[in-house]
C-alpha positions in Angstrom: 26.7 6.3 2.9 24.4 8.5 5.1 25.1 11.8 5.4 24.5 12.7 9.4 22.9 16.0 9.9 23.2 17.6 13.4 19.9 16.8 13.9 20.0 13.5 14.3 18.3 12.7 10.9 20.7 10.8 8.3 19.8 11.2 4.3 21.3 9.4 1.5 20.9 10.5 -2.5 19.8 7.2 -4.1 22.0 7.5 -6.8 21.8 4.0 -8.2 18.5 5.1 -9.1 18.3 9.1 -9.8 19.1 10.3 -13.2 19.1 13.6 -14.5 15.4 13.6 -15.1 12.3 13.2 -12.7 12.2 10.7 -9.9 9.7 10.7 -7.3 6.9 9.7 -5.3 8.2 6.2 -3.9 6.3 3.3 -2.3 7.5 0.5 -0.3 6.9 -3.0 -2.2 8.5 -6.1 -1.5 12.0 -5.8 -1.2 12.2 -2.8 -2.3 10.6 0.5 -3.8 8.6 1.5 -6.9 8.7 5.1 -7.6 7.6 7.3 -10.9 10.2 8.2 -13.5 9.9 10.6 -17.1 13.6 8.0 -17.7 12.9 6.7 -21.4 11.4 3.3 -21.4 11.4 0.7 -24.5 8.5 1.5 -26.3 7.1 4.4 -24.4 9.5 6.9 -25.4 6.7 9.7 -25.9 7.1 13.2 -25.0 4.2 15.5 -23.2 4.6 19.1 -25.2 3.1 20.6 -22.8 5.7 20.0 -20.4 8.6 18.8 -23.2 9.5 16.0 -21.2 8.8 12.2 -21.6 5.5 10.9 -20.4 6.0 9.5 -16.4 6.3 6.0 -16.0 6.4 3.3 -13.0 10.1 1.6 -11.9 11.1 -0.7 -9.5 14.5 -0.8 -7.8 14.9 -3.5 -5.6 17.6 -4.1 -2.7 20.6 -6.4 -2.5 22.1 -8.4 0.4 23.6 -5.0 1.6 20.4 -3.7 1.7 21.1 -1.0 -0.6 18.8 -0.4 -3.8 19.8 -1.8 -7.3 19.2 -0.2 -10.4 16.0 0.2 -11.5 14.2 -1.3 -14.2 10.1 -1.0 -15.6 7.9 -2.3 -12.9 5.2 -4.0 -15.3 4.0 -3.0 -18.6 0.6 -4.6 -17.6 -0.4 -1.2 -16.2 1.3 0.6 -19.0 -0.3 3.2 -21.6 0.8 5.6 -23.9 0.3 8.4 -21.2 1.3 8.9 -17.8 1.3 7.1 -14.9 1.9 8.5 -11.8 2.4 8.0 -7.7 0.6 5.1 -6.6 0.2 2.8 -3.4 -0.3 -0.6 -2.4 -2.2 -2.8 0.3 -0.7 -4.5 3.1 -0.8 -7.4 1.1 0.9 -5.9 -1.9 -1.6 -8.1 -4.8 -3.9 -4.8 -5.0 -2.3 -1.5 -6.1 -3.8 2.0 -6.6 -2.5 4.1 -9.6 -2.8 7.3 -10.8 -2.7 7.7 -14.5 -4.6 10.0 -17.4 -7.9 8.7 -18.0 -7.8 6.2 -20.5 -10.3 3.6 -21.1 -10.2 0.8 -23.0 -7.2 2.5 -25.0 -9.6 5.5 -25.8 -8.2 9.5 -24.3 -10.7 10.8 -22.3 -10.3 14.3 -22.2 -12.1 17.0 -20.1 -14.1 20.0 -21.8 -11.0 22.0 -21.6 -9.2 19.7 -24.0 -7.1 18.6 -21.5 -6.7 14.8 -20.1 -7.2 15.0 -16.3 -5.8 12.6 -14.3 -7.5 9.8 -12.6 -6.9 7.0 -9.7 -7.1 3.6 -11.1 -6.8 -0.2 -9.1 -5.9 -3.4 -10.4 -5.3 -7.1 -8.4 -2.5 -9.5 -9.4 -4.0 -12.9 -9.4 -1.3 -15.8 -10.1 1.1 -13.6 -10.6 0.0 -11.0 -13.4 -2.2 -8.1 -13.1 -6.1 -7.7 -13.8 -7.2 -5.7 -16.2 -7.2 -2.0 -14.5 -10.6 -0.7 -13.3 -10.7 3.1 -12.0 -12.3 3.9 -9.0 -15.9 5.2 -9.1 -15.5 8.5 -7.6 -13.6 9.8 -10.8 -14.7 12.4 -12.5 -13.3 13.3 -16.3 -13.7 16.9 -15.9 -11.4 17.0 -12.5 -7.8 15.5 -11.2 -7.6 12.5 -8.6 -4.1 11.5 -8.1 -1.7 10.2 -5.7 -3.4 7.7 -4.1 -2.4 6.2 0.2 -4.0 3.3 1.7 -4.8 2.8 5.2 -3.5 0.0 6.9 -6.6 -2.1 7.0 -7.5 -1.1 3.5 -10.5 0.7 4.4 -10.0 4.3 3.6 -8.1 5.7 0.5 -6.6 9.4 0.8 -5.7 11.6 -2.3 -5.4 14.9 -3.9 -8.2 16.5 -5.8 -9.1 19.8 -7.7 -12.9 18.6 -7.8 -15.2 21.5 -6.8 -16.1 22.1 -3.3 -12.8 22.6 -2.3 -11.1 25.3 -0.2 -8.5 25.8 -2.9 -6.6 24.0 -6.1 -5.5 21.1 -5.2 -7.5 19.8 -1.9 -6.9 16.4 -0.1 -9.5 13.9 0.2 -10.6 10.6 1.6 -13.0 7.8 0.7 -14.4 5.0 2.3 -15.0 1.1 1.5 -18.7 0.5 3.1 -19.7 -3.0 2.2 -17.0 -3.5 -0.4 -17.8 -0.3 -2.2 -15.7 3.4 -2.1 -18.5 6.3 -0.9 -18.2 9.6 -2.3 -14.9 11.6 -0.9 -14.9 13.6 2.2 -12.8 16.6 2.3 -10.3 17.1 5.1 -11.3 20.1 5.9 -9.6 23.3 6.6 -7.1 22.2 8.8 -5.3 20.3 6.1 -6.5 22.4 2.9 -6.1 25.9 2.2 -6.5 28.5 -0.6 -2.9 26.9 -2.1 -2.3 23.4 -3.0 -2.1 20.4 -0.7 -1.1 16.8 -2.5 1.2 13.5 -2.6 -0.7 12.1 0.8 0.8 9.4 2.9 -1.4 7.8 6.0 1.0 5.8 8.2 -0.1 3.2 10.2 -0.9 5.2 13.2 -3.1 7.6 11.9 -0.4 10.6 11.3 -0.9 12.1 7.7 2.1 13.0 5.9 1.7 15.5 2.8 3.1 18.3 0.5 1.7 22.0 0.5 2.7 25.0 -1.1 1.0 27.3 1.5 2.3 30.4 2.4 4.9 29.9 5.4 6.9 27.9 3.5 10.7 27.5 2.5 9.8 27.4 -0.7 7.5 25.4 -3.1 6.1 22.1 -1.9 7.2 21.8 1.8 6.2 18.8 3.7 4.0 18.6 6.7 2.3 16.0 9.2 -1.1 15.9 11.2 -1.6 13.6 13.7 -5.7 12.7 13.6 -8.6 13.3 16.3 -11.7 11.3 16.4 -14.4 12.6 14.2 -12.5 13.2 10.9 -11.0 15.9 13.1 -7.0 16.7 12.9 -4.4 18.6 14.7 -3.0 21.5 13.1 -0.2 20.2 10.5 3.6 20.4 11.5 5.8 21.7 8.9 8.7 18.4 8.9 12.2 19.9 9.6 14.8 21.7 7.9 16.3 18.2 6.7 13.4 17.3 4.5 12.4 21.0 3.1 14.3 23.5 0.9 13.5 26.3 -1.2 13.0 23.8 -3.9 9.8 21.3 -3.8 9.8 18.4 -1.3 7.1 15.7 -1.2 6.3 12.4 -1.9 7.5 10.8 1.9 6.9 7.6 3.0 7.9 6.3 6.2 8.3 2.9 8.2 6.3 1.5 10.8 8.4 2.6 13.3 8.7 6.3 12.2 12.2 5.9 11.6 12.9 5.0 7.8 11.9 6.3 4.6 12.1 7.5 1.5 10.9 11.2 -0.2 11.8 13.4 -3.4 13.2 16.8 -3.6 14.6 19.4 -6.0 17.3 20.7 -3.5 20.3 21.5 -5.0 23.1 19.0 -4.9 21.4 16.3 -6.9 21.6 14.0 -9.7 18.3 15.0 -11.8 15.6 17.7 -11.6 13.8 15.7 -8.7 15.4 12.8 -7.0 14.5 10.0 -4.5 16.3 10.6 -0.9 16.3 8.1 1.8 16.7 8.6 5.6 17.0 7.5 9.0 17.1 8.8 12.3 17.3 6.9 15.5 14.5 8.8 17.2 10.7 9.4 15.3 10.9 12.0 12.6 7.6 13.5 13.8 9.9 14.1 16.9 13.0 15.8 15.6 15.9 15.8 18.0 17.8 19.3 18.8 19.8 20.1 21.7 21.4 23.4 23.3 18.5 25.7 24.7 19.3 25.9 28.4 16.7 24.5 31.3 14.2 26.5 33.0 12.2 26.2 36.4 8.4 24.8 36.3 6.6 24.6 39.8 5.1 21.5 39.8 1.6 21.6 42.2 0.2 18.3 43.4 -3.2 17.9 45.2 -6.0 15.6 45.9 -8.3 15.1 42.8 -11.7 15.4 45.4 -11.1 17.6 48.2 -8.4 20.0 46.4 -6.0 19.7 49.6 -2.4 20.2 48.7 -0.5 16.5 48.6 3.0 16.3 50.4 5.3 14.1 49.9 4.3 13.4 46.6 7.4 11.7 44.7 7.8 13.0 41.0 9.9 11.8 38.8 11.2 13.2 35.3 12.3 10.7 32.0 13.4 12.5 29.0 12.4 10.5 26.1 13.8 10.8 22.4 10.8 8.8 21.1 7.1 10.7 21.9 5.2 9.9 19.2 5.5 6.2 20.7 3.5 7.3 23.7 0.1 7.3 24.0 -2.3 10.0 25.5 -5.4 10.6 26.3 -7.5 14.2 25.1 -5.9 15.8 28.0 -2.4 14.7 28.4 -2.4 12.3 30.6 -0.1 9.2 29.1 -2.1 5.7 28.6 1.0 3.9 27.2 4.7 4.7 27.2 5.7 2.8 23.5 8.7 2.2 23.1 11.0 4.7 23.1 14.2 5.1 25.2 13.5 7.1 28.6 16.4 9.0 30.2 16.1 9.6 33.7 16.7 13.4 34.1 19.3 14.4 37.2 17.4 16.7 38.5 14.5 14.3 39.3 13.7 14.5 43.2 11.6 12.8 45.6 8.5 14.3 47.9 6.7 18.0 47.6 6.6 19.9 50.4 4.0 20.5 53.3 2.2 23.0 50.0 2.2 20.0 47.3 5.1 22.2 45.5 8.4 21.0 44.1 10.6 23.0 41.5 12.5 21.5 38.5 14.5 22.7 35.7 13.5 21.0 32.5 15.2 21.9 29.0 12.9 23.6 26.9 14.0 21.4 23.7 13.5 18.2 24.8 10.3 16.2 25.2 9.6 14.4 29.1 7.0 12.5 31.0 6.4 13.1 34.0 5.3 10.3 36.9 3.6 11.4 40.2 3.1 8.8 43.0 2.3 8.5 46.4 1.1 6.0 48.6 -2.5 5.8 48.6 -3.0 7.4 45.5 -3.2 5.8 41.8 0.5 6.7 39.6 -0.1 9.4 37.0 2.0 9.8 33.9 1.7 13.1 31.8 3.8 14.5 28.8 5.4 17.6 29.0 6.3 18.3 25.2 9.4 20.2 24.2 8.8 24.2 24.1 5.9 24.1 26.4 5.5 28.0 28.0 4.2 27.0 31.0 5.7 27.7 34.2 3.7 25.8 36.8 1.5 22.3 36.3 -1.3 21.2 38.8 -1.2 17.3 39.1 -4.5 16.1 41.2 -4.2 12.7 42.1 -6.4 10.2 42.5 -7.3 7.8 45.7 -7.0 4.4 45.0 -9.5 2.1 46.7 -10.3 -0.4 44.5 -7.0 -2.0 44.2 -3.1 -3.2 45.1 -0.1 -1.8 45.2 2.1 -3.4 43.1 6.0 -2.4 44.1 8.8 -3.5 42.1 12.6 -3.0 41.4 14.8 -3.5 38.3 18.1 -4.2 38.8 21.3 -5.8 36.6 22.5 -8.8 37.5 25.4 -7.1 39.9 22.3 -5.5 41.3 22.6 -2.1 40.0 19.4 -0.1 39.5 18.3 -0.2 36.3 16.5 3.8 35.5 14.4 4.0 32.5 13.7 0.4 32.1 10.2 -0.4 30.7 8.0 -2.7 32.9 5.0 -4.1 30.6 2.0 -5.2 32.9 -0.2 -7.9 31.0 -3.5 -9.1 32.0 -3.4 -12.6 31.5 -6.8 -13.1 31.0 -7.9 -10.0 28.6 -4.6 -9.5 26.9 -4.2 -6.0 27.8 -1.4 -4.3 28.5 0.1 -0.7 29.8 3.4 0.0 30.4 5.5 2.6 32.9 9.0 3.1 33.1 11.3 2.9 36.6 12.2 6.1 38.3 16.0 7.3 38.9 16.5 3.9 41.4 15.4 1.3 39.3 12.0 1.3 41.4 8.2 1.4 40.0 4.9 1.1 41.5 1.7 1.0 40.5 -2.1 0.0 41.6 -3.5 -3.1 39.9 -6.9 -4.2 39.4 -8.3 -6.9 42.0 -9.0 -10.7 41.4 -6.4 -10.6 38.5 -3.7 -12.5 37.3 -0.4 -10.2 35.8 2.5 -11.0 33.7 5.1 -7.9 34.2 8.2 -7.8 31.9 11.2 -5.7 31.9 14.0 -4.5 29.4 16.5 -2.2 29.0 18.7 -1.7 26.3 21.7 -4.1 26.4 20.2 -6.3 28.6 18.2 -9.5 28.2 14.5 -8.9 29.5 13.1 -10.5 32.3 9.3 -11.3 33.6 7.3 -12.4 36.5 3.7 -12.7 37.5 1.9 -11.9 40.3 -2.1 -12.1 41.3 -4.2 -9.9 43.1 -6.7 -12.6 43.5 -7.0 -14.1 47.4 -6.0 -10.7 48.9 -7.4 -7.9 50.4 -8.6 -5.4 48.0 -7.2 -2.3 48.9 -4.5 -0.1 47.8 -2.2 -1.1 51.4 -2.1 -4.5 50.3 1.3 -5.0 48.7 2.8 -7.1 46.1 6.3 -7.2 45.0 7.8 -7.7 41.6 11.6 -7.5 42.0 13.3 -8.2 38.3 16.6 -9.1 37.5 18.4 -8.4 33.9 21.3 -10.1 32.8 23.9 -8.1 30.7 23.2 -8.9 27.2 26.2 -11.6 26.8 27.0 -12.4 29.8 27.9 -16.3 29.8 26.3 -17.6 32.9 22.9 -15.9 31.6 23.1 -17.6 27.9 21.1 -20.7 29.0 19.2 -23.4 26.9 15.8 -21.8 26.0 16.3 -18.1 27.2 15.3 -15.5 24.7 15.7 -11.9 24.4 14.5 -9.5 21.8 16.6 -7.5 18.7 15.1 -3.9 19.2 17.3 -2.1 16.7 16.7 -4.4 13.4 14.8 -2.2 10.6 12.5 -3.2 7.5 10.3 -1.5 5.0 6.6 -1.7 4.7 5.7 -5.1 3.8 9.7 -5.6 3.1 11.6 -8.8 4.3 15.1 -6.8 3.8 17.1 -5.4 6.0 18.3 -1.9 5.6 21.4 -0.6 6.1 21.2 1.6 9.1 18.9 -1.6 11.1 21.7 -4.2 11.1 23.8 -3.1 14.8 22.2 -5.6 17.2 22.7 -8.1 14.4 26.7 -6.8 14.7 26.1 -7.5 18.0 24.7 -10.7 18.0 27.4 -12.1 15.3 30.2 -10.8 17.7 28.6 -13.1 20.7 28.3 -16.0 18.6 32.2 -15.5 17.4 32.8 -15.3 21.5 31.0 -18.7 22.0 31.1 -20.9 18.9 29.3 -23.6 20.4 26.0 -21.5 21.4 23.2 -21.9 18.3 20.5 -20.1 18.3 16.7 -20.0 16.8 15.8 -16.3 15.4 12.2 -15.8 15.2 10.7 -13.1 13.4 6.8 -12.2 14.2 4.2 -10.0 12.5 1.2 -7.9 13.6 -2.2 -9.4 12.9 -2.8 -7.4 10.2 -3.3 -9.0 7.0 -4.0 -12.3 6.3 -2.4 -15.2 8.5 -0.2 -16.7 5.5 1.1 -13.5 3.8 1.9 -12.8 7.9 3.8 -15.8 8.2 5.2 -15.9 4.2 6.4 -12.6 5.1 8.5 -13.3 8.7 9.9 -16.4 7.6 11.8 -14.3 4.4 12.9 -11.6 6.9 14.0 -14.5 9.6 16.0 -16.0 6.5 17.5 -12.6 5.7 18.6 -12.3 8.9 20.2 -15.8 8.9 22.1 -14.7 5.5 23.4 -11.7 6.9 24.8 -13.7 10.1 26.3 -16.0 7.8 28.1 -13.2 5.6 29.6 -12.2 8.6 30.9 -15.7 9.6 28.8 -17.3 11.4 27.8 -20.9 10.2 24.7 -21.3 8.8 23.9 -24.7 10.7 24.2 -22.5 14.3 20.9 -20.8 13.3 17.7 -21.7 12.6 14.9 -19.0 11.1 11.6 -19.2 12.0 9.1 -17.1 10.9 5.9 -16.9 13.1 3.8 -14.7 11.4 0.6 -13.5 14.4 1.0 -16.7 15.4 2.7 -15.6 18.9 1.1 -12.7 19.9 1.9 -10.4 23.2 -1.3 -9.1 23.6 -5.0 -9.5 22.8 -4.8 -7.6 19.2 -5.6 -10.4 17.1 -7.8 -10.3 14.1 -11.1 -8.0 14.3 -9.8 -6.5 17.8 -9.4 -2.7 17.2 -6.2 -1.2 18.4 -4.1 1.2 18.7 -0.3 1.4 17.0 1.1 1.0 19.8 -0.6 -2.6 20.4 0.5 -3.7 17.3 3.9 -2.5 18.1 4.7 -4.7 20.4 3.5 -7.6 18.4 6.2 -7.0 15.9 9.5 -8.6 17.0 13.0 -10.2 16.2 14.0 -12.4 18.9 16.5 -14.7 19.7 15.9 -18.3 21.7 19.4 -20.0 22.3 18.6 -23.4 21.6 22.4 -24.8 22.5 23.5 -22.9 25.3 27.7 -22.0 25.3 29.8 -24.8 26.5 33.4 -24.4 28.8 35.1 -25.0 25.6 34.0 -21.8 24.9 36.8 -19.0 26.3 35.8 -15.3 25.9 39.6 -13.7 24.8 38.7 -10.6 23.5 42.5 -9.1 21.6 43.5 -6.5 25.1 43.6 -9.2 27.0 45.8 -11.7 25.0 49.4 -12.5 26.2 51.4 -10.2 23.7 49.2 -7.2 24.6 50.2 -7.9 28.4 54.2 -8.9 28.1 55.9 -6.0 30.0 59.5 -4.7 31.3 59.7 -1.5 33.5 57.6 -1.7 36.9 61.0 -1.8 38.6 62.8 -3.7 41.5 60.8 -5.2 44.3 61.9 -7.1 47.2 58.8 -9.2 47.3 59.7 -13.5 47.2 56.8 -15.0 45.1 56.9 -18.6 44.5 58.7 -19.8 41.2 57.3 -22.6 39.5 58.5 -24.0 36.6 55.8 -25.8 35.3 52.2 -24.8 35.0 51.4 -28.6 35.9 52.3 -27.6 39.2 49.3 -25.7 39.9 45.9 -27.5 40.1 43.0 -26.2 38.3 41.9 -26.5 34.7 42.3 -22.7 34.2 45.0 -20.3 34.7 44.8 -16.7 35.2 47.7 -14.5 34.0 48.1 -10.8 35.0 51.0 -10.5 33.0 54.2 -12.0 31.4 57.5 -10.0 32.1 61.3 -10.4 30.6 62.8 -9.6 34.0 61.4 -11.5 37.0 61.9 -8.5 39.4 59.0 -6.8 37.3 56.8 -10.2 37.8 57.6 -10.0 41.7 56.5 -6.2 41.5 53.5 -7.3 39.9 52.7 -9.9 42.6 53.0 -7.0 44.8 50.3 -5.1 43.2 48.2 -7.8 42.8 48.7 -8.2 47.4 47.8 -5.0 47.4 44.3 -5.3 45.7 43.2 -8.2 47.5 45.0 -10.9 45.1 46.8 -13.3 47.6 48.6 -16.2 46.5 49.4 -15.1 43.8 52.5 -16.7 42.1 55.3 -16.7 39.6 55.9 -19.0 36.6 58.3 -19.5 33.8 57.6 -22.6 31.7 60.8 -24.1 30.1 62.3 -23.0 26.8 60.3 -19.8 27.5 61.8 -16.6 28.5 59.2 -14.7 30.4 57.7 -14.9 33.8 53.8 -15.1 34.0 52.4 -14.2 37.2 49.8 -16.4 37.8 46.9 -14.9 39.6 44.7 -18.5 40.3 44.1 -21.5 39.0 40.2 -22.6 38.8 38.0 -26.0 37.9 35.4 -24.0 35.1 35.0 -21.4 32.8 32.9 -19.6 34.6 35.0 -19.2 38.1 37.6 -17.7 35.1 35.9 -15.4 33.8 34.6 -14.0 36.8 37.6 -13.6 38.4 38.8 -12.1 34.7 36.3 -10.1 35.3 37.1 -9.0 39.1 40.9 -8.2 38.2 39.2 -5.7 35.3 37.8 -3.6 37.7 40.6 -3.2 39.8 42.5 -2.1 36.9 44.2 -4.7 36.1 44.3 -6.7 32.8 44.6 -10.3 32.5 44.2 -13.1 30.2 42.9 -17.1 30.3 45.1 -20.1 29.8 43.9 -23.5 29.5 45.9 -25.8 31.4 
């Protein structure tokens, strides 16, 4: 099990695969991890006397059903020598790997003029299932170290640790790049990332943030592990030591994360393990490059708002304040100013108000620990969306907005289906034509406007959590091109389950489902909505279902679409282990085929654009019948068979057949021993609007059911089910 943290951030030892030797540096493959072990291995049991330990070699543990690793075992002894091997990486694809291991060639030690064996990085391709013969990469040197090699997504850079000269200390980190099929000569990070000390075990996630080990000074102790998020130009920001979860005053490195931020897998030495080093996973339901915390008390900001030309104070102005557990989702330009929201859940903040006064001021009182963005709107004026990041010192922020004149106001409101306001919803706004999208979220009513280019045709999509997400389109073509022009885009969601929204052919998406890199099974902590979902299909065993799962462009279009359907079919096997027959649900695994946006292959985009490519979703193919009654266990009859509400003097009719009522179901709010207690229920049930409203004891039974109505369909049932709930009062379904 995970062990929570207060944090937020869950770790597990992987004890199925820690011993009491090394284990470290992991790397998502297939259905599970290889990592680097000094474990004995058949055959290679030779020991390093300069460190007195067994030479490293590469495992693999894979998962099970559960999603929880398996012992591990030797990963291939294609790429096996006498020496070590150590940390290594693979391509999205997972047929080329990248190895570090001494530098052996052709079964000949190479060693440096210090009489030492450096270590070098290495590549081979599997082709019909075995790998090539192993080729090192040209920038080795014999008389240096380059080790722990990380891939970039598109396989065009490769990062890694170096001692070569030129550095700014021991061990520096490097990159090199494939021009026309060929690696150049590596390029230093630069002083950002390297110091005097030693910086190692790179990892390059998908969006650009680096992820490494560095024994600076300012450290808990020994390798600690850091981020940096990059800047155009080969440029980073300054690295972010991770938090108190991942270091120790022990070595931590070696992390690799998930797509989303929010799985992985690094080693440490902290006390309480199995071995010298061991393999921990975690998970945490927000972005580990955005660690949650919670207690520092609020404090005023004076927000200013003005016109962008003239400088003349805006009033009026409505601002609005989301907190957001997710900011590394949302995307910014140099200077702030938020280009895309992500995905990440957006809290709308109490204190949000509406309008600045006659001096463009408004005051609000933001916690200093938590992360928010910010909207600005008024009529007139184009929206504006900034970040204001957790711990920020400022105490006032100018906003200047800018006129809109070149196009039209788009208004809108998201609401439930009992037409609630929905705050913090995401609204998506696609241009048909290009593909491109941006996203906002709605303000503390449900509301959100923006200004949308002319002669254009828009798909705009909502969702919320627990809700099944709607869309509409509107067009700015025809109509006057000017920001007074107004188009509305009212959306309705329907509570995720709600029967008289689980039609033929509507679809909604799984948010909360979780896979490795390049993994098809599902771990542990990402199975809820599939809890969820199992639970609705127990409620209505006639609905079936399609569950498509859909890939990024990335990669080639087969190993997309190999890859989805084995994920959609793990996903269909894990329904079924929780009861749900395997004939109600049909996997389908679309690969890129259905992308959201224009990101397709050889379009350059961001993380976020690929993001929303990536998706479980659900198309009910056989929508629930009547047969279908939704009994959850409070509401069944022995739950709701009562004695002591006391005498009443109210006259109820008594039936003594249930045939005697029309209707083809009956609504009972209660069955009682003594009928005086049914008669004082009747009088409750006068009292809240419930007329009619009557008594009956069927024969050879010795309780009175009070009979609320009888109705013609399910649905009229449930709703009224439904009604009595909210008055307080509990009921149950007969079928008559």
């Amino acid at each position: 099990m995970f062990g929570q943290n207060k944090s937020g951030v869950e770790l597990m030892n992987e004890s199925t695969i820690n011993t009491d030797q090394l284990e470290f540096s992991p790397t998502f493959y297939e259905d599970g991890i290889i990592f680097i072990s000094n474990k004995p291995v058949k055959d290679k049991e030779i020991v390093d006397k300069r460190i007195d330990k067994n030479v490293m070699s590469i495992f693999i543990a894979r998962r099970g059903l559960d999603g929880v690793l398996k012992p591990s075992e030797p990963f291939s002894f294609e790429l096996t020598s006498k020496l070590h091997e150590g940390p290594l990486c693979f391509d999205k694809t997972a047929d080329n790997v990248y190895f570090t291991r001494n530098n052996i060639i052709k079964g000949r030690v190479e060693n440096a003029k210090d009489g030492y064996t450096k270590l070098g990085i290495y590549t081979s391709e599997k082709v019909a299932g075995k790998w090539s013969e192993v080729r090192e990469l040209p920038f080795n040197n014999r008389e240096y170290d380059f080790c722990h090699p990380s891939i970039s997504i598109d396989g065009e850079k490769i990062f890694f640790s170096s001692n070569r000269p030129g550095g700014y200390g021991g061990m520096d980190l490097y990159y090199s790049q494939k021009i026309n099929g060929k690696w150049s000569e590596p390029v230093n990070l630069g002083p950002t990332i390297n110091t005097e000390k030693n910086e190692a075990f790179p990892f390059i996630h998908a969006d650009g943030t680096l992820f490494f080990a560095s024994n600076k000074s300012g450290g808990k102790g020994g390798f600690d592990l850091y981020f940096a998020k990059s800047k155009a130009d080969d440029l980073w920001q300054d690295p972010v030591a991770m938090s108190n979860d991942f270091n120790s005053e022990t070595d931590d490195f070696g992390l690799i994360v998930d797509l989303d931020l929010k799985n992985g897998y690094f080693t440490s030495g902290k006390s309480g393990g199995k071995g010298l080093d061991d393999i921990y996973s975690f998970h945490t339901d927000g972005k580990i490059t955005e660690p949650q915390e919670s207690g520092k008390p609020g404090e005023e900001i004076m927000f200013f708002t003005a016109d962008k030309v003239t400088g003349s104070e805006l009033e009026g102005a409505d601002i609005s304040v989301m907190s957001t557990d997710d900011l590394s989702s949302v995307v910014t330009d140099e200077n702030g100013n938020v280009i895309s929201l992500g995905n990440g859940k957006m809290t709308p903040v109490e204190a949000t108000v509406e309008g600045t006064d006659a001096e463009g001021k408004r005051k609000l009182k933001l916690a200093k620990d938590k992360n928010y963005v910010v909207t600005v709107k008024k009529p007139g004026y184009k929206t504006k969306q900034f970040v204001v990041k957790k711990n920020d010192q400022r105490k006032e922020m100018m906003t200047l907005l800018e006129k809109a004149d070149d196009c039209i106001t788009v208004n809108g409101f998201v609401m439930g289906s009992k037409k609630n306001p929905l705050p913090g919803a995401t609204v998506l706004i696609k241009d048909n034509a290009s593909g491109e999208t941006q996203t906002y979220t709605t303000d503390l009513k449900g509301n959100f406007n923006f200004c949308l280019t002319c002669n254009k045709d828009y798909t705009i999509t909502a969702s919320n959590d627990n809700y099944i997400s709607a869309s509409t389109t509107v067009s700015t073509k025809d109509k006057e091109c000017k920001p007074s022009t107004i188009v509305s885009a009212n959306l309705v969601l329907s509570t995720l389950g709600a029967p008289e929204h689980l039609t033929e052919g509507s679809t909604f998406e799984l948010k909360n489902i979780y896979y490795n890199f390049n993994d098809a099974t599902l771990r542990p902590d990402g199975k809820k909505d599939l809890d969820v979902l199992a639970s609705l299909m127990k409620r209505y065993p006639t609905m079936e279902i399609e569950l498509g799962s859909h890939t990024d462009s990335r990669g080639s279009a087969e190993y997309n679409k190999n890859l989805s359907q084995k994920r959609a079919d793990n996903v269909v096997t894990y329904l079924v282990s929780k009861g749900i027959d395997k004939k109600r649900v049909t996997a389908m695994g679309y690969g890129e085929s259905k992308l959201r946006n224009q990101c397709a292959d050889g379009v350059k985009c961001s993380e976020f654009d690929h993001q929303l490519n990536r998706r479980t979703e659900v198309k009910i193919t056989k929508a629930p019948s009547d047969e279908d009654i939704d009994l959850p266990e409070f509401l069944s009859e022995k739950n709701l068979i009562g004695g002591g509400l006391g005498s009443t003097g109210v006259i109820a009719t008594l039936y003594n057949s249930m045939d005697n009522l029309k209707g083809d179901f009956a609504i009972i709010a209660g069955s009682f021993e003594n009928e005086s207690n049914a008669k004082k229920q009747v009088e409750i049930l006068a009292k809240n609007g419930f007329d009619g409203a009557t008594i009956v004891k069927p024969e050879n039974f010795r309780f009175n059911r009070v009979v609320v109505e009888r109705v013609a369909t399910i649905k009229e049932a449930r709703a009224l089910v439904v009604k009595l709930k909210n008055k307080g009062l509990p009921s149950f379904l007969l079928r008559a």
